[in-house]
C-alpha positions in Angstrom: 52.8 18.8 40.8 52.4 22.1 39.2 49.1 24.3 39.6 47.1 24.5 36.7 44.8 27.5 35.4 41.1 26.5 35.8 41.0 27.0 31.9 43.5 24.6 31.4 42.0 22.1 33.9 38.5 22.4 32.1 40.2 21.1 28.9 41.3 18.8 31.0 38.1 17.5 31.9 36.4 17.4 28.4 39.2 15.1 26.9 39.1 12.7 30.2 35.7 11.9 28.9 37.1 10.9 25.8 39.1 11.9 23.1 37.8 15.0 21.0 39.0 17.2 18.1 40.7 20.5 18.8 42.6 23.2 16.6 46.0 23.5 17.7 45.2 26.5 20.6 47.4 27.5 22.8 45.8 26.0 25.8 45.8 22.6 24.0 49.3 23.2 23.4 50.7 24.0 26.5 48.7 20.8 28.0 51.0 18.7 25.0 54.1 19.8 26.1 53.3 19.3 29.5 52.3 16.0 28.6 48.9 16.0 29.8 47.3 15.4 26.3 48.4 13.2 23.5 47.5 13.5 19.4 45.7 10.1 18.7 46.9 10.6 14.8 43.5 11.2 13.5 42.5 14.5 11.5 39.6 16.3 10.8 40.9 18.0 6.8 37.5 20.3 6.4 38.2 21.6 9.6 41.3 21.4 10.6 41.3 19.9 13.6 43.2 17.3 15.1 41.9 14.3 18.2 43.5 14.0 21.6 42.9 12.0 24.1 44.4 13.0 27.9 47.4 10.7 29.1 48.1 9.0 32.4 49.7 12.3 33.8 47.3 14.1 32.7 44.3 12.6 34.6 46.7 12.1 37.8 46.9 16.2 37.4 43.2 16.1 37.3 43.0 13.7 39.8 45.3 16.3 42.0 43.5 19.1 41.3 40.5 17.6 42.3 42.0 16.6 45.7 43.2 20.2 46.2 40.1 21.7 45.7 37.9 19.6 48.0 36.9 21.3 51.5 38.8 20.1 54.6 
């Protein structure tokens, strides 16, 4: 599994909390096309904004990450 940037892997985080409303960044997506996040469909029109909500590869990247970073 690919190495993620901490900045990608703390967006990572805040979704696998539940799903929350982003602009369409860069960092959010890059983490789409890797599939890691998913649109739920709903829209925010005064701002903009649309909800994800992180996928099943996405929290087994976090879930990775996590492992990596842990002290032997």
């Amino acid at each position: 599994m690919m190495k993620l940037k901490p900045a990608y892997l703390y967006q990572l985080r805040l979704v696998s909390y539940g799903p929350r409303f982003y602009a369409r960044r860069h960092a959010i997506r890059y983490l789409e096309k890797l599939g890691y996040l998913q649109p739920t469909g709903r829209e925010r029109a005064e701002d903009r904004t649309l909800e994800y909500a992180i996928t099943e590869a996405g929290q087994q990247a976090l879930a990775a990450a996590s492992e990596q970073s842990k002290p032997e």
